[in-house]
C-alpha positions in Angstrom: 102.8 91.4 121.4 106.4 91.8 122.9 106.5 90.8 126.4 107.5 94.6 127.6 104.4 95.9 126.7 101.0 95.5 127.6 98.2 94.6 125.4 97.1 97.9 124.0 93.7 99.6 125.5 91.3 100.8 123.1 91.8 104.2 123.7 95.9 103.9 123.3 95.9 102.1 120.4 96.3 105.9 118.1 99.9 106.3 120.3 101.4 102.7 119.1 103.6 102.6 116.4 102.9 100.6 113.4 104.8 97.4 114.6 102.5 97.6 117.7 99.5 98.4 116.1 100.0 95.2 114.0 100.8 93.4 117.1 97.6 94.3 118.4 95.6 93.7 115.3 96.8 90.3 115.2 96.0 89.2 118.8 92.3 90.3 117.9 92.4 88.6 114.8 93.8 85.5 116.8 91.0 85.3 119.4 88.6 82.2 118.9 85.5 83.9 119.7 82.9 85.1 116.9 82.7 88.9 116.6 79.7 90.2 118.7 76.5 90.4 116.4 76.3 94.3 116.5 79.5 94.6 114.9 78.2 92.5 111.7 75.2 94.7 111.9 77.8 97.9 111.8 79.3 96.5 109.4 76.8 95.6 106.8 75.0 99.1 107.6 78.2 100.5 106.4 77.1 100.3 103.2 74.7 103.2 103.4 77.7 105.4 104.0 78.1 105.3 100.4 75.0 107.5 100.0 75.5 110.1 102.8 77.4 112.3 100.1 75.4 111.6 97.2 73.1 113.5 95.5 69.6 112.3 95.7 68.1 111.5 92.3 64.3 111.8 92.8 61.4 110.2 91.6 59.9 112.6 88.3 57.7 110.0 86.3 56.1 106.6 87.7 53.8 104.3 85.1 52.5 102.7 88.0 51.4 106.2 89.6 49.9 107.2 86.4 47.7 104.5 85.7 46.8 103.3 89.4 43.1 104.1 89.2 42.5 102.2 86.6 42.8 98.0 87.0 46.6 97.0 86.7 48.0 93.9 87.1 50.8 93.7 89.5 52.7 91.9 86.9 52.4 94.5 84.3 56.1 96.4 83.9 56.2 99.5 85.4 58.6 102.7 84.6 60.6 104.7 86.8 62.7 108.4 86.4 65.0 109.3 88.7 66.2 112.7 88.0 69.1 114.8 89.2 71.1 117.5 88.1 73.6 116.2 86.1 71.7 112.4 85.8 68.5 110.7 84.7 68.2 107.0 85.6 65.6 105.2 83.9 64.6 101.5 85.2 61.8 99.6 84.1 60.7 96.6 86.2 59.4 92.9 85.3 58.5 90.4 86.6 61.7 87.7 86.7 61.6 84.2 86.0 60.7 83.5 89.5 57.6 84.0 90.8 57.5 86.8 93.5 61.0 88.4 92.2 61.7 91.7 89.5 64.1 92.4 87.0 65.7 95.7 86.8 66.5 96.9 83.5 68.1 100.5 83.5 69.5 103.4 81.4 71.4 105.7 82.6 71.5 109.4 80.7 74.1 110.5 79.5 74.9 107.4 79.1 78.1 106.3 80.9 80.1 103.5 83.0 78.6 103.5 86.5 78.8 100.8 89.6 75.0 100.0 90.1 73.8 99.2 93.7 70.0 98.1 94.4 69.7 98.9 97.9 67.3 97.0 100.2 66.2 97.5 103.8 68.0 94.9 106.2 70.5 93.7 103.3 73.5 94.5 101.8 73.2 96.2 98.0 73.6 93.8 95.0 75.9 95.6 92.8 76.6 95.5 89.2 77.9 97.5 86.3 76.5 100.0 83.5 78.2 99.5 80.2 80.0 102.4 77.9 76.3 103.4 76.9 74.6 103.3 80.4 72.6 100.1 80.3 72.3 97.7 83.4 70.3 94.9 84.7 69.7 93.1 87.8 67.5 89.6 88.1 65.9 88.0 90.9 65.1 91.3 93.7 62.2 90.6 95.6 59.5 92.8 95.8 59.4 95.3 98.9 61.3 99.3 99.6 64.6 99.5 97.0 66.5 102.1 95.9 69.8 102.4 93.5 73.3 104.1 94.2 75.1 105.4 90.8 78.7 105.9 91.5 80.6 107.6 88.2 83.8 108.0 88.0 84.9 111.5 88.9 81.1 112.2 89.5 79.3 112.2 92.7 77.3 109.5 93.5 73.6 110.0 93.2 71.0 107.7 94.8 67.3 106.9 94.6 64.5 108.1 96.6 63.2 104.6 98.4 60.1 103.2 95.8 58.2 99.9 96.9 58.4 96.9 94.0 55.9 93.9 94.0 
């Protein structure tokens, strides 16, 4: 920072100019200290803003919820539909190669490119990609509360309801 001017305040820094804003930024960024532990919290729950805007794709057809009163192994692959307007998401899940872990394997319909995130409690998404026809797949989620973001291009997002794997 220029020795004419006192570190910024918090609440002045939307009255600096650029070259002072920078200044500022940097003398943060310079400080030894670790950030405080709420603000990785923040941060990582950031991630959810994705889905305040998106439309919620919900649950229309469940394998699991069809044949629960009969004996099922929790192994056995199970079948989800998400539905929304525009959207159906399709994602059957297997057990992965690891014990205690799933596999996703999705379709999306109509098919199209998509970022795919698997949302957890307490974690940051995993993301991958749908091809040209709308297929994904995601190895190794462990089993407890997940739900997927679709984000299209030039489409709103849509999202999951929550459903419990495992």
């Amino acid at each position: 920072m220029s020795e004419d001017r006192p570190p910024a305040e918090p609440e002045r820094l939307a009255e600096l100019d650029d070259e002072h804003l920078l200044a500022a930024l940097g003398e943060v960024l310079r400080t030894s200290e670790p950030p405080p532990s709420w603000s990785m919290d923040l941060a990582k729950g950031s991630y959810d803003l994705l889905a305040i805007d998106a439309e919620l794709a919900v649950l229309t057809s469940d394998s699991w919820l069809a044949t629960q009163s009969a004996i099922r192994s929790a192994a056995a692959p199970r079948l989800t539909v998400f539905d929304t307007g525009d959207l159906s998401v399709e994602i059957l899940i297997e057990p992965a190669a690891r014990v205690g872990s799933w596999r996703l394997i999705g379709q999306l319909t109509p098919p199209a490119p998509a970022r795919i995130g698997v949302r957890r409690q307490r974690a940051e998404p995993v993301w991958t990609d749908a091809d040209g026809l709308g297929r994904f797949a995601v190895d190794d989620i462990p089993g407890g509360p997940l739900s997927l973001i679709c984000a299209r291009e030039g489409v709103r997002p849509a999202v999951t309801q929550w459903i419990a794997i495992g």
